[in-house]
C-alpha positions as a printed NumPy array, in Angstrom:
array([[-20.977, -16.934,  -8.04 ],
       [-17.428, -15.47 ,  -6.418],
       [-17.968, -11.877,  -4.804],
       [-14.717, -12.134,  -3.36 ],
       [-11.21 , -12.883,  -4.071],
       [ -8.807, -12.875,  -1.429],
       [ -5.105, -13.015,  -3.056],
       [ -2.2  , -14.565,  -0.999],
       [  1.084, -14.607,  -2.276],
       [  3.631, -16.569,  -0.27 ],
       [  7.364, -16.617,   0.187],
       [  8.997, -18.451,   2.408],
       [  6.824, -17.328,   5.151],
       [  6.378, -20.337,   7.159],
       [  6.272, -19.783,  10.694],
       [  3.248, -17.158,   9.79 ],
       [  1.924, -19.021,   6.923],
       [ -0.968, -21.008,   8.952],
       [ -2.267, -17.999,  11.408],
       [ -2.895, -16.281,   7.932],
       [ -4.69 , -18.18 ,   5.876],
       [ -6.799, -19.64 ,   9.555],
       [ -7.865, -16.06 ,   9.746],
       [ -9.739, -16.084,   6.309],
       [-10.811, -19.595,   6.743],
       [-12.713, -19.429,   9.546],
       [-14.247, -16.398,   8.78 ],
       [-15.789, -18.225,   5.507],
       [-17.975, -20.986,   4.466],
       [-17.898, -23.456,   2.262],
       [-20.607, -21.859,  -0.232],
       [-20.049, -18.202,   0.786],
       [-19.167, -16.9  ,  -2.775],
       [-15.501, -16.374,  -1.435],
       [-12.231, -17.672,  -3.713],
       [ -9.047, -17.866,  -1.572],
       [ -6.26 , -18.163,  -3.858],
       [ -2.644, -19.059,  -2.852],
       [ -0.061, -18.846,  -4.851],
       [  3.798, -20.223,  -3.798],
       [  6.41 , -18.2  ,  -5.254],
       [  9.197, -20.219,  -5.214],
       [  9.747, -20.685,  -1.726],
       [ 12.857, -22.608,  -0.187],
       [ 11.644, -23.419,   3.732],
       [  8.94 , -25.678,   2.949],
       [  5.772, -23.192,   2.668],
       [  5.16 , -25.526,  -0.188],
       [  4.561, -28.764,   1.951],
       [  2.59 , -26.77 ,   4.163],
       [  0.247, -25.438,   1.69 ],
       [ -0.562, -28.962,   0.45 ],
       [ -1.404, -30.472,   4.472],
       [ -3.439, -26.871,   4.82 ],
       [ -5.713, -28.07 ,   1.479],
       [ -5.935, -31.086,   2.915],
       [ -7.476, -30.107,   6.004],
       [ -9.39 , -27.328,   4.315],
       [-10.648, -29.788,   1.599],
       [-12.042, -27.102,  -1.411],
       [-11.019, -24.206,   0.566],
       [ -7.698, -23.122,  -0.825],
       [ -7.051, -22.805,  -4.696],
       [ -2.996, -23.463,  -4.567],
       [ -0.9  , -22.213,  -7.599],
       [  2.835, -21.763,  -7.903],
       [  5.544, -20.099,  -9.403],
       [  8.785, -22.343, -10.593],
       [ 11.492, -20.06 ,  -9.244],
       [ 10.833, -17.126,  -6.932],
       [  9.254, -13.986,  -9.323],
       [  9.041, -11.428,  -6.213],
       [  5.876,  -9.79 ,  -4.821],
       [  4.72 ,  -8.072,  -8.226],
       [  4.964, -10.891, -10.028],
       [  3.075, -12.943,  -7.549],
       [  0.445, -10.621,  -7.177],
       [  0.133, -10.041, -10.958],
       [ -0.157, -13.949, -11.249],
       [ -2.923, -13.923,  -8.723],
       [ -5.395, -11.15 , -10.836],
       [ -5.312, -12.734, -13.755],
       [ -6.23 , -16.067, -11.46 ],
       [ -8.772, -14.231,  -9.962],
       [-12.827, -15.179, -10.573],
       [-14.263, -12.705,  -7.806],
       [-15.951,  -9.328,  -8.688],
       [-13.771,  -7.539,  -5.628],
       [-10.111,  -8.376,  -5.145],
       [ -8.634,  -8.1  ,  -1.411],
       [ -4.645,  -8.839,  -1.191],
       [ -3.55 , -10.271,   1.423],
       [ -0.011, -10.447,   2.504],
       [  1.027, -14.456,   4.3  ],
       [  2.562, -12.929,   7.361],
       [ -0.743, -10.692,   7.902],
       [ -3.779, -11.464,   9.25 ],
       [ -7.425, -10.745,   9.001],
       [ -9.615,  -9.502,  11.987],
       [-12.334, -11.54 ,  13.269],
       [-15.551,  -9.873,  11.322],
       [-13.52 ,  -8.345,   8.169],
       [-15.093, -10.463,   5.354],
       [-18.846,  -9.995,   7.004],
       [-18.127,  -6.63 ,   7.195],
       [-17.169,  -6.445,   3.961],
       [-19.899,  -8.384,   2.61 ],
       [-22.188,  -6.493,   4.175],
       [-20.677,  -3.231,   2.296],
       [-20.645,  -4.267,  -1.123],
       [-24.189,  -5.96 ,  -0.859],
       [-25.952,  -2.229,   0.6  ],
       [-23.445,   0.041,  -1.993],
       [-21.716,  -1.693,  -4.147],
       [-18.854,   0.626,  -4.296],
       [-15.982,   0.391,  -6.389],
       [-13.042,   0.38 ,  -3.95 ],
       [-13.56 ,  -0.015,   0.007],
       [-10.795,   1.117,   2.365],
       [-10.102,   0.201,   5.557],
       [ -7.917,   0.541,   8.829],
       [ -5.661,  -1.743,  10.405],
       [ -3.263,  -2.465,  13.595],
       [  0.112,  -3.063,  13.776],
       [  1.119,  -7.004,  15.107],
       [  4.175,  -6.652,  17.048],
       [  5.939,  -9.517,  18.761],
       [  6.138,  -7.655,  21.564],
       [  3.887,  -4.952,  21.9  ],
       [  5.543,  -1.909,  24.33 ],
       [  3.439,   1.11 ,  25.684],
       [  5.492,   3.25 ,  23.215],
       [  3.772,   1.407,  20.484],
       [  0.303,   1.901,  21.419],
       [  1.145,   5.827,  22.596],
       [  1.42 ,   5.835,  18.654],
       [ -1.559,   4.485,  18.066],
       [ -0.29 ,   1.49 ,  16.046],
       [ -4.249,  -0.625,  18.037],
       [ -5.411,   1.689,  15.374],
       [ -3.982,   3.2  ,  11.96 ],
       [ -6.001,   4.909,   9.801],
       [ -5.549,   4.47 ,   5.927],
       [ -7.913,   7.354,   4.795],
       [ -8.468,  10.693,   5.537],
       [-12.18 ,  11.949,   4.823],
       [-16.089,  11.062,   5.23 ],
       [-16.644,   7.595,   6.623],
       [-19.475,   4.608,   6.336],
       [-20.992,   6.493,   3.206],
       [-20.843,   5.889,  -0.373],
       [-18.692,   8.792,  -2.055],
       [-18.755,   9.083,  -5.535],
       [-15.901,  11.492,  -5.789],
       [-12.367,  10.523,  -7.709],
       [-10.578,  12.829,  -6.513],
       [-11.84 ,  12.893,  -2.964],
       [-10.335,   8.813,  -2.856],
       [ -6.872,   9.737,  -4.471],
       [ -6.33 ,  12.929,  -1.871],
       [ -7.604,  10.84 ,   0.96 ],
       [ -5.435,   8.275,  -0.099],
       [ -2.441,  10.247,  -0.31 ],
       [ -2.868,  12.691,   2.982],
       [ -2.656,   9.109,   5.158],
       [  0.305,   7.711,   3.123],
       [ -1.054,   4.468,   4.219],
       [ -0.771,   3.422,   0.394],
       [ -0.423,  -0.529,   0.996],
       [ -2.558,  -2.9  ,  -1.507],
       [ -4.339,  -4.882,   1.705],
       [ -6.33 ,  -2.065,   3.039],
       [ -8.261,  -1.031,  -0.172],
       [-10.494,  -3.769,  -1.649],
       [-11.266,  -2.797,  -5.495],
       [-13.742,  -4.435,  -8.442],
       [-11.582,  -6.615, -10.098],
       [-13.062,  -4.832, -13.475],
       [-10.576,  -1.713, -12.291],
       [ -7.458,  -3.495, -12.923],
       [ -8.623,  -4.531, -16.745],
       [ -5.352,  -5.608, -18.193],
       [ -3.476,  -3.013, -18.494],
       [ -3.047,  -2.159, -14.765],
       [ -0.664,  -4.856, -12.638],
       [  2.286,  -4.227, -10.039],
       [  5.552,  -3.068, -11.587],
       [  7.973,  -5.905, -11.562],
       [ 11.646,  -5.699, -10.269],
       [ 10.393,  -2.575,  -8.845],
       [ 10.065,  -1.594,  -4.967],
       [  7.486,   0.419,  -3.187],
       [  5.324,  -1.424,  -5.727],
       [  2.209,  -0.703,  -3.981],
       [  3.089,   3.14 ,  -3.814],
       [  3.061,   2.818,  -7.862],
       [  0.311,   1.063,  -7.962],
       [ -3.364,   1.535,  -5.717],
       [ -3.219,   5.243,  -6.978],
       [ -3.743,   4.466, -10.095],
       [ -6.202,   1.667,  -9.055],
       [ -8.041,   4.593,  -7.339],
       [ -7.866,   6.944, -10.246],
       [-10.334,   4.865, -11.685],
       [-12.701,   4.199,  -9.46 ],
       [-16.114,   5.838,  -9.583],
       [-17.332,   4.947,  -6.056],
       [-15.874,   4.325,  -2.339],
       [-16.541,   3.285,   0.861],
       [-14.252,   4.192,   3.995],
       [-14.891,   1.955,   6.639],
       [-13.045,   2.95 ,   9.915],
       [-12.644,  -0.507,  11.466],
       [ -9.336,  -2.313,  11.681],
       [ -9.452,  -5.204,   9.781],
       [ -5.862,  -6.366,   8.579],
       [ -3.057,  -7.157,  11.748],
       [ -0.249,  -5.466,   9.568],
       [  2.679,  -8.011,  11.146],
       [  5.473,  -5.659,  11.986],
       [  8.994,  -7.454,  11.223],
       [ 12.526,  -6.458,  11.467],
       [ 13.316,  -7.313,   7.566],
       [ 10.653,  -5.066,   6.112],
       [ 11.774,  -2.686,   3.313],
       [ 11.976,  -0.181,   5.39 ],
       [ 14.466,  -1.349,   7.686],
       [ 16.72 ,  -2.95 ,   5.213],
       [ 16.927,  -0.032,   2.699],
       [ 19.732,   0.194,  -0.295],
       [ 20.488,   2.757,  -2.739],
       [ 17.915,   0.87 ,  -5.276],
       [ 15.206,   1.037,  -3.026],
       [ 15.673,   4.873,  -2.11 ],
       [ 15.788,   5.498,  -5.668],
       [ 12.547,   3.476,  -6.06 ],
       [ 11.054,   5.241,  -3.348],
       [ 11.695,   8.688,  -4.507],
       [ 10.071,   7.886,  -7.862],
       [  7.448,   5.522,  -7.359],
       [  4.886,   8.378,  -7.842],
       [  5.546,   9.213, -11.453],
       [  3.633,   7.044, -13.119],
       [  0.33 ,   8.657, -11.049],
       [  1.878,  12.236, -11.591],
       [  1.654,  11.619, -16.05 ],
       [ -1.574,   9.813, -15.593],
       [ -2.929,  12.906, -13.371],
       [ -2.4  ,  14.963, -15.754],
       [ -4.597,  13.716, -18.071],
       [ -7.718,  14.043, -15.636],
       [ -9.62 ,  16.785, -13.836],
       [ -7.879,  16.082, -10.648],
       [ -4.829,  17.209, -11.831],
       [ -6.426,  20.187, -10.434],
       [ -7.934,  19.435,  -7.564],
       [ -6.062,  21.499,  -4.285],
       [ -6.83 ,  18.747,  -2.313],
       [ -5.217,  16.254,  -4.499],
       [ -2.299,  18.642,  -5.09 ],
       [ -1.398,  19.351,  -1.591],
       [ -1.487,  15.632,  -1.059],
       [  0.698,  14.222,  -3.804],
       [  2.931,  16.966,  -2.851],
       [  3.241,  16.112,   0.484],
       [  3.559,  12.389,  -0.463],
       [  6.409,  13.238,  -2.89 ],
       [  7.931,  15.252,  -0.047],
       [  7.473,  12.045,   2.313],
       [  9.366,   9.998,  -0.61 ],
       [ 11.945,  12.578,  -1.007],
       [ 12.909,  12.497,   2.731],
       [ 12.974,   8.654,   2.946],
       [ 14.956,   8.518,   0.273],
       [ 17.534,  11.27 ,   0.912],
       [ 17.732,  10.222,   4.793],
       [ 19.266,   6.86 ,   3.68 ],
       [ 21.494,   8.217,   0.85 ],
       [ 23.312,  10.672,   3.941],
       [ 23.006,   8.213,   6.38 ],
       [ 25.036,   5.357,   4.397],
       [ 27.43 ,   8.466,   3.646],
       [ 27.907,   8.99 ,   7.293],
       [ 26.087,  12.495,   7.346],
       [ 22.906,  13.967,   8.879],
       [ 23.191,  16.832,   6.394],
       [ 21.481,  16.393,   3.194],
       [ 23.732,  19.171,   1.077],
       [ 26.804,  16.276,   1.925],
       [ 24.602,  14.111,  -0.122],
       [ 26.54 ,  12.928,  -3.201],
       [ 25.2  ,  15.045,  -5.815],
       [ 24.347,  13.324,  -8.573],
       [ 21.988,  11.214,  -6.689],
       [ 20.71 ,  13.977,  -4.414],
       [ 19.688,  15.713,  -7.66 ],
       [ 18.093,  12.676,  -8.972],
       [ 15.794,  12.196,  -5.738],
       [ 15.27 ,  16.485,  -6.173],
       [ 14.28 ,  15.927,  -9.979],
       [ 11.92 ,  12.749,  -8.748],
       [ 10.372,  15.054,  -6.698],
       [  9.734,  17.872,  -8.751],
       [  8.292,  15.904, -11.199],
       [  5.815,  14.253,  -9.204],
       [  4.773,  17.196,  -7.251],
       [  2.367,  19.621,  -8.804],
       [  3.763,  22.567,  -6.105],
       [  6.918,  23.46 ,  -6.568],
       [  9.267,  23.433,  -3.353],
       [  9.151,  26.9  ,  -2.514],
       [  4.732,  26.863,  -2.902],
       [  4.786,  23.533,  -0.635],
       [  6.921,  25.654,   1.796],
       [  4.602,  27.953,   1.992],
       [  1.479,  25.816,   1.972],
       [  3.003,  24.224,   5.164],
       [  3.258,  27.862,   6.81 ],
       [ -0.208,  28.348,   6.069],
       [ -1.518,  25.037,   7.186],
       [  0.668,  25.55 ,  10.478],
       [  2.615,  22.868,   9.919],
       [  6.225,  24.392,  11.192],
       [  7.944,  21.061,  11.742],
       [  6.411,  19.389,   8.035],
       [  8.156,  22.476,   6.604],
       [ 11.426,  22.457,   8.501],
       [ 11.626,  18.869,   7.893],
       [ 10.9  ,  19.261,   4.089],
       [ 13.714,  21.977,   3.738],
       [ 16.216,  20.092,   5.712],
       [ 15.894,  16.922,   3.439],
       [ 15.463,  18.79 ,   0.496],
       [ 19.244,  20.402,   1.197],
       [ 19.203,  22.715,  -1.797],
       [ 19.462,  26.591,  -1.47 ],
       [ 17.356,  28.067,   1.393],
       [ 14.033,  28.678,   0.228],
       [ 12.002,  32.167,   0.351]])
């Protein structure tokens, strides 16, 4: 019997590829009920050759599949479900690593609760660590925001948790693979995939566990998304929430405060990402220089996504105390002042 799949997708990742998989490998044994799959997509700097020394050295360990030309990280992932045997999926990304104890600690979950989706914190894995980064606490994120090492059956409590951290990444929430069914998988030729995606993973869970232990080293490198942005991936960012703002709507958290003041915030998050790069590749700091057809594309993104309008989310950061949320918000948003 499987409990657990643990889905790798590589690309070209090589100088990271080993310290990866190592992590899960020792952590399992041979008859532990655990599948590590590891799937090449298309990689050009010879990931491939070491995959097939790793499986020799891990005889039975690895399950190695592969993609003929390079499908991006949707497609990989996507490839990897429907590979999948376990009942609980964990992703994994190949320049990450697991903590020593994760998989026990996991195990040790699912076998007292059983939960549908467990969530858990991570570090950041810098190169060269500086006492700047650990004055932001990057020895410890947290990816939820709620009760802790208890079994919650509560919907909407997972989605507003989810959404109030931001932390919306597919390796810190471990889900039944029954969840995903077949007609939920990454969008491909999309980015901010995973910002589409584990909300609606969540929205159907009926159980969760928040366990507030780091166990993913989240490798910080200097050609994430995030610090190579392009017009395509703002406009990505700024919408990647629609697709959980129609399907809310369609469930009794559509009107849950918590869940609204979250997904509004989120969208607010997106908006600002978004419209920071568009004025920033225009040579501005002021988001009414924006070019305006795409500043009013990121605006409509957001107001379609949101369930509070700008002017309510305005005021919901007055009354939460949030003065610098607010003035941010209204500064990227760079329409008319709002009341």
């Amino acid at each position: 019997m499987v409990w657990l799949s643990i889905l790798v997708p590589v690309y070209n990742v090589q100088p990271y590829l080993y310290e990866c998989l190592a992590s899960v490998v020792e952590q399992v044994g041979e008859d532990e009920g655990v599948q590590i799959l590891v799937l090449d997509d298309g990689s050009s700097d010879g990931c491939g050759a070491l995959l097939q020394e790793l499986s020799q050295r891990w005889p039975g360990r690895l399950q190695l599949l592969q993609h003929p030309r390079n499908g991006g990280l949707s497609a990989a992932r996507n490839t990897l479900i429907d590979a999948a045997q376990g009942d609980y999926l964990w992703f994994l990304d190949s320049d990450d690593k697991l903590l020593p104890g994760a998989i026990q600690g996991l195990g040790a979950i699912v076998q007292a609760h059983a939960p549908d989706v467990v969530l858990c914190d991570f570090c950041v894995w810098r190169a060269r660590p500086q006492l700047k980064h650990r004055l932001r606490g990057e020895r410890h994120r947290r990816s939820f925001e709620g009760p802790a090492r208890q079994l919650v059956q509560d919907r909407c409590a997972l989605l507003a948790g989810m959404l109030t951290t931001g932390e919306l990444h597919a390796w810190s929430k471990i889900s039944r693979r029954a969840l995903w069914g077949e007609d939920l998988r990454f969008p491909q030729g999309r980015y901010f995939e995973d910002m589409t995606t584990m909300p609606l993973m969540a929205l159907r869970a009926q159980s969760f566990y928040y366990e507030p232990r780091p166990w993913v080293a989240y490798r910080q490198r200097g050609n994430s998304i995030l610090s190579s942005m392009s017009l395509p991936k703002a406009l990505d960012q700024s919408a990647a929430l629609l697709p959980l703002a129609q399907a809310l709507r369609l469930t009794p958290c559509h009107a849950h405060a918590g869940v609204q003041l979250a997904l509004a915030q989120q969208a607010a998050r997106s908006l600002i990402g978004a419209m920071r790069y568009v004025c920033q590749s225009q040579g501005s700091i002021d988001a009414s220089e924006a070019p305006s057809s795409v500043a009013e594309h990121i605006r409509r993104n957001f107001c379609e996504i949101s369930p509070l309008a700008p002017e309510a989310l305005a005021r919901a950061y007055l009354l939460c105390g949030w003065w610098l949320r607010r003035q941010r918000f209204l500064r990227w948003y760079g329409a008319q002042p709002l009341p």
